[in-house]
N, C-alpha and C positions, 0 to 999 in steps of 0.2 A: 511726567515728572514736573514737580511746583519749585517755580524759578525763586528762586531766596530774592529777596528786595530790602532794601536798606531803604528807612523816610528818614533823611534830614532836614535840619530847618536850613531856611536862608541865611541866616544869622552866622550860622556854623560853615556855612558854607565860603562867607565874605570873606569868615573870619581864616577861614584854612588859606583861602587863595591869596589877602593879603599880606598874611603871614610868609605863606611862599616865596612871592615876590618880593617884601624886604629882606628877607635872608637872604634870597638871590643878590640884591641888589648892595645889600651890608658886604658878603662875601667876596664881591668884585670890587668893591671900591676898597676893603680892607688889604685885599692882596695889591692892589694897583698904588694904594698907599707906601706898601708895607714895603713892596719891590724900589722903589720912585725914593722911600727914605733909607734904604741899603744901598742903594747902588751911588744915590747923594754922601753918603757916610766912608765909602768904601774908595771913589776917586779923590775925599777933601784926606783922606788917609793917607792914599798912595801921594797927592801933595805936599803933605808934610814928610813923609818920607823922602822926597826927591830934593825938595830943600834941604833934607837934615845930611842927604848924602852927596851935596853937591858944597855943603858947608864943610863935612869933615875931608873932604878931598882938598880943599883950597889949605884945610889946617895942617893934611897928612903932607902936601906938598914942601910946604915948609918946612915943618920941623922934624919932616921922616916920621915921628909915628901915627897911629892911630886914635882919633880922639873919639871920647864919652862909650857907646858899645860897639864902635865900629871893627871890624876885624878885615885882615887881609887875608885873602884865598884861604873863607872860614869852609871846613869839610861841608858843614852842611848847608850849605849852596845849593839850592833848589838847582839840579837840570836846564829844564828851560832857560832859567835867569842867566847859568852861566853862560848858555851858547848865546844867549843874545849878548851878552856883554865882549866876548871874544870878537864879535866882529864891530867892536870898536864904539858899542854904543852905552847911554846911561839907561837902566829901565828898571820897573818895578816889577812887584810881582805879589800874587797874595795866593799864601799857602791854607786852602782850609784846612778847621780842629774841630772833631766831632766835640769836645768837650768845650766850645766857649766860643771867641771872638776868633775871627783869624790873624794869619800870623802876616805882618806886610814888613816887604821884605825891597828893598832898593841897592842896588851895587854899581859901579860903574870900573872901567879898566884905569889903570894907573901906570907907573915908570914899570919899567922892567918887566911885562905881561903879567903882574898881577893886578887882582880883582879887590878891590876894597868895599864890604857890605856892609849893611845895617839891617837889623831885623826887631820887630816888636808888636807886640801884640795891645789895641787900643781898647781896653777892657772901658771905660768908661764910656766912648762913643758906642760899642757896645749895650750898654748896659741902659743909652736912653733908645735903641731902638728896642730892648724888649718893655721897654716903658711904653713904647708907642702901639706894642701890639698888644699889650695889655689893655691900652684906655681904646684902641680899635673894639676888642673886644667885649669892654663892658659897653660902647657907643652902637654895637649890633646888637647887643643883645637888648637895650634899649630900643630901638629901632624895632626891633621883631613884638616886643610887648605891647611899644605902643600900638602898632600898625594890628596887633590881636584887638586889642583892647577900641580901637578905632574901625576896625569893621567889627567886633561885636554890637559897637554902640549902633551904626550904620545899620547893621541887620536887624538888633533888636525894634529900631526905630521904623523898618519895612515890613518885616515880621507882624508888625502889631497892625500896621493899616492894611495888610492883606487878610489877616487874620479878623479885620472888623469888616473888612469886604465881604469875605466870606460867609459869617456870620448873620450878617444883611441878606447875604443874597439867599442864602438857607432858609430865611425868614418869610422871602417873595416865593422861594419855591414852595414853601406852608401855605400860601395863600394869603399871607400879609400884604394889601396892594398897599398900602400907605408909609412901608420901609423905602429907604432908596438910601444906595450903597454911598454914594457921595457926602452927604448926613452924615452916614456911620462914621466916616475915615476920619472925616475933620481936617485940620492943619492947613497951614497956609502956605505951607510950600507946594507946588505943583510940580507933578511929576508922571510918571507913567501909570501910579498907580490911579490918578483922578481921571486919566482916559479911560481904563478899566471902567472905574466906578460909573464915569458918566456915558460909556459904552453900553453897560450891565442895565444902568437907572434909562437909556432909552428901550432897549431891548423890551426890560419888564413896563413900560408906558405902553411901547405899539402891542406888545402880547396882550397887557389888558385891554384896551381899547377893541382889541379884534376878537378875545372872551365878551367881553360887555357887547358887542354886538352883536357876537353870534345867540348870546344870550337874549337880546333883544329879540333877534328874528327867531326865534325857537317861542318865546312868550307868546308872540304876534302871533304866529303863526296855530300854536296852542290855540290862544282866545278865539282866533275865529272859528279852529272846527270845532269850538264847544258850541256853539249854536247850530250849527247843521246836524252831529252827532245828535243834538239833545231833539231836533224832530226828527231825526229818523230812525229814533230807539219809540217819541212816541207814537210814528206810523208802523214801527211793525206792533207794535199793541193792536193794532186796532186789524192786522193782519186774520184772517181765518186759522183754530187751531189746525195744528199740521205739524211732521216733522221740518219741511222747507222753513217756515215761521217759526220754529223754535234754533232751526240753526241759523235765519237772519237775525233773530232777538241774540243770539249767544254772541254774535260775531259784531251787532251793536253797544252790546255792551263792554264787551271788551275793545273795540273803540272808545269807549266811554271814559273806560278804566286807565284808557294808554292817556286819554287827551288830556284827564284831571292827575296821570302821573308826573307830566312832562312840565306842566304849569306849575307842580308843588318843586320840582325840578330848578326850575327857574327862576322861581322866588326863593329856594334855599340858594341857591348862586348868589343872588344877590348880595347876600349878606345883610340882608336888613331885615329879617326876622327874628323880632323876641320871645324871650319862652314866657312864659305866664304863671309864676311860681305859685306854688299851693305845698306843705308840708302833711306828708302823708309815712302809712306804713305803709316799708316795700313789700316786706311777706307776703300780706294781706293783699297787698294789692294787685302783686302779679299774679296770684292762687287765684283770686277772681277773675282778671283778665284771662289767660290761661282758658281756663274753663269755658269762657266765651268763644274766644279764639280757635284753641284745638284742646277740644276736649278728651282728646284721643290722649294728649301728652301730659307727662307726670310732672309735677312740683315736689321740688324737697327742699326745705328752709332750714341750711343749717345755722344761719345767725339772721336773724330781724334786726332789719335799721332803720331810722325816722329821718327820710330826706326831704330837703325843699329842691322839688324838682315840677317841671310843667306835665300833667299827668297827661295831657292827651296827647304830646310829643312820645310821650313814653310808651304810651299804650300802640303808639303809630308804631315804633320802632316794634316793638315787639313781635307785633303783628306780621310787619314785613319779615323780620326772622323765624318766627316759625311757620309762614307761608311759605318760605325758602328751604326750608328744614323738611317741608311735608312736600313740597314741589320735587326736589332734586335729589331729598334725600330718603333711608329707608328709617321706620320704626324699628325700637321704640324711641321717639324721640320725649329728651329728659330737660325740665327746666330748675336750675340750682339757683337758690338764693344766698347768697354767703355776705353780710354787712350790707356794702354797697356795690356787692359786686353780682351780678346775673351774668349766668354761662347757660346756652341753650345749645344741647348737643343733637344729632345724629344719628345714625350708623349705617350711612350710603355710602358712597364711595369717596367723600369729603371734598373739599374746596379745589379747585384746579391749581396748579402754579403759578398761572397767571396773577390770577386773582389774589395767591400769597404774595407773589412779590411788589406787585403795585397798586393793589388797594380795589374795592368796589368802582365798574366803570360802568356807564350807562350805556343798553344797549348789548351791555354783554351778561350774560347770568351766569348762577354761583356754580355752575356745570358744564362740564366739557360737553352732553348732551343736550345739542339745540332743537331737537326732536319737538320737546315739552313745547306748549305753550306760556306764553313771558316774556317780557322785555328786557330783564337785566335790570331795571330800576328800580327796584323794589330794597337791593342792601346798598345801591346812591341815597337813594331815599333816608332809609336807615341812619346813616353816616352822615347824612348831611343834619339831621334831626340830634344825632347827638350833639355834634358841632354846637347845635344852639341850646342845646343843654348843659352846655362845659363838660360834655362827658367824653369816654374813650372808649371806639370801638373797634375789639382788634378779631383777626381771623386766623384760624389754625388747624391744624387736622390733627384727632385724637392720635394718639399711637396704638395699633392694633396690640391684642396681648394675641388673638386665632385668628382665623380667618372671617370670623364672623365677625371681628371687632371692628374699631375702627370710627370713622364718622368725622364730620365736619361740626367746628365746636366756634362758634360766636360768641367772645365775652363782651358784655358792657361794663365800662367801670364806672360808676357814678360822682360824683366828685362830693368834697365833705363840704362846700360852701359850693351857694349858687352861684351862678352865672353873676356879673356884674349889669347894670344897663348898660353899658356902653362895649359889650359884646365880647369884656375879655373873658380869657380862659382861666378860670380858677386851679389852682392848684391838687392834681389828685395824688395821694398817698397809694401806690401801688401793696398789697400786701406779701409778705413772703412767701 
């Protein structure tokens, strides 16, 4: 069962948790407000009450009655109120109203065991504390936009140098040694991201450094068995015929073949191989090559194109594809010419998985059968040849329609402009 996975960006991400936390943080100081200016509202109440019933008592003393809205031993006398007033005290009391302000309410005992109250409801102190939860609330909701709108900015600002990191480093993993992540990012603020970067930009220094070496000692190594190889291909010449002398000549030469592979190997590593442009027709020229090559296999030209491309790189490539085609694979093997695009198929048992999912490697060949004779370098070769062609070369296995069908299918795509001198890759127009 495939796990469902959600990708967000950072940005969205900043911008959620900021957001959270000022809500959180609007909501607690709104209620801490909001309680702090009711309960402030609600004791400066019950003080003015206390005063106003401690005034009308001094008035009621006097002149016997009751002044402004005070009443004696009014029915509706809160409970509470009355029992604490019976045992002889002054005290207030605040009655809530679902429908508004509450009701505050003060009484005190007088001559003759009655109760002299006052009650009233303070609509206008009221009315600024729903003022206060009103401007609470537009001041959170302020607070949560800004705090969106300031980790968007945040994110998008981190977002973009991860995503130039990225971007760089995807370039080093092409084989770009001259990218470096630190470049890309820019900016002058330092931060976790320019550890990465300068993390990432050492990382690809020691890697190259330790390919350029290896690449070194693989050259050296090359050049020197090409002189010992080359007298002891011409000492088995000079061998008596025989079968023995015809399997040391076979197994010299193919020494031969590995040492001048390994050296063409090493100089395409390099990167410092130009192609040699000359403007030719493809038809033509693969139908001829072809026929050299394996004559066994068909050409069919559905569209002719006129490229500037380096013929003996191409001829190279070719060569190494359909030795790999007649090596590993079964006839009839078919070569398609379509504009700028050649497809050399198959119909053995086609490319391994391997070799689908991470490309021609040296040392390994285009089959799960190591039986054959081969090194594997013959579609490195390939591959590295296009490179310096600004071409593109991809691998894929036909789809069978029987059992007989099927096959391993090499396309090269050739690009519509050459290569530049300085090695970049020209633009190729894939077709539908």
């Amino acid at each position: 069962m495939r796990k469902l996975s959600l990708r967000t960006g950072i940005r969205w991400k900043l911008s959620i948790a900021i957001a959270a936390v000022s809500t959180l943080v609007a909501l607690v100081l709104s209620l801490v407000v909001h309680n702090a200016a009711r309960v402030s509202m609600l004791d400066s109440s019950r003080d003015v009450q206390d005063e106003r019933i401690k005034y009308a008592q001094r008035i009621y003393e006097s002149t016997g009655r009751p002044p402004f809205d005070s009443r004696i031993d009014d029915p509706a006398l809160p409970g509470p109120l009355r029992d604490a007033v019976m045992t002889g005290q002054r005290a207030t009391y605040l009655q809530d109203n679902r429908d508004g302000a509450p009701e505050v309410w003060a009484a005190t005992p007088v001559a003759n065991g009655k109760v002299l109250s006052i009650h009233s409801r303070f609509e206008d102190r009221y009315a600024v504390l729903t003022d206060l939860d009103r401007t609470l609330l537009i001041g959170s909701a302020s607070v949560v936009v800004g705090g969106c709108a300031l980790g968007v900015l945040i994110g998008v600002q981190l977002s973009r140098r991860l995503r130039k990191a990225a971007t760089a480093a995807m370039k080093i993993t092409e084989g770009d040694p001259g990218v470096r992540v630190r470049d890309a990012i820019g900016g002058r603020v330092r931060d976790e991201t320019d550890d990465l970067a300068r993390a990432v930009d050492g990382m690809a220094d020691a890697l190259q450094q330790r390919l350029e070496a290896e690449r070194r000692v693989t050259a050296d190594i090359a050049h020197e068995l090409r002189t010992p190889v080359t007298g002891l291909l011409t000492a088995a010449e000079l061998l008596p015929p025989g079968r023995p002398t015809e399997l040391v000549r076979d197994r010299a030469q193919a020494m031969r073949t590995l040492v001048e592979d390994v050296l063409e190997v090493a100089r395409l590593d390099s990167a410092a191989e130009r192609a040699e442009l000359q403007e030719i027709a493809l038809g033509e020229f693969v139908e001829r090559r072809v026929r050299v090559l394996a004559p066994a296999a068909g050409v069919r030209i559905l569209r002719d194109a006129q490229v500037h491309t380096d013929p003996r790189r191409l001829e190279r490539i070719l060569g190494n594809l359909l030795g790999n085609a007649a090596r590993y694979g079964k006839p009839p093997i078919q070569v398609t010419v379509d504009g700028q695009v050649i497809r050399i198929r198959d119909h053995g048992p086609g490319f391994p998985p391997s070799l689908l999912e991470d490309g021609p490697s040296r040392f390994r060949t285009g089959s799960d059968d190591r039986s054959g004779n081969g090194h594997g370098l013959g579609l490195t070769i390939a591959s590295g040849q296009a490179r310096v062609l600004g071409a593109r070369l991809t691998f894929r296995n036909a789809e069978p329609r029987n059992e007989n069908d099927g096959g391993a299918v090499a396309v090269l795509w050739l690009p519509e402009s050459a290569p530049t001198d300085t090695g970049s890759i020209p633009i190729i127009t894939l077709p539908e």
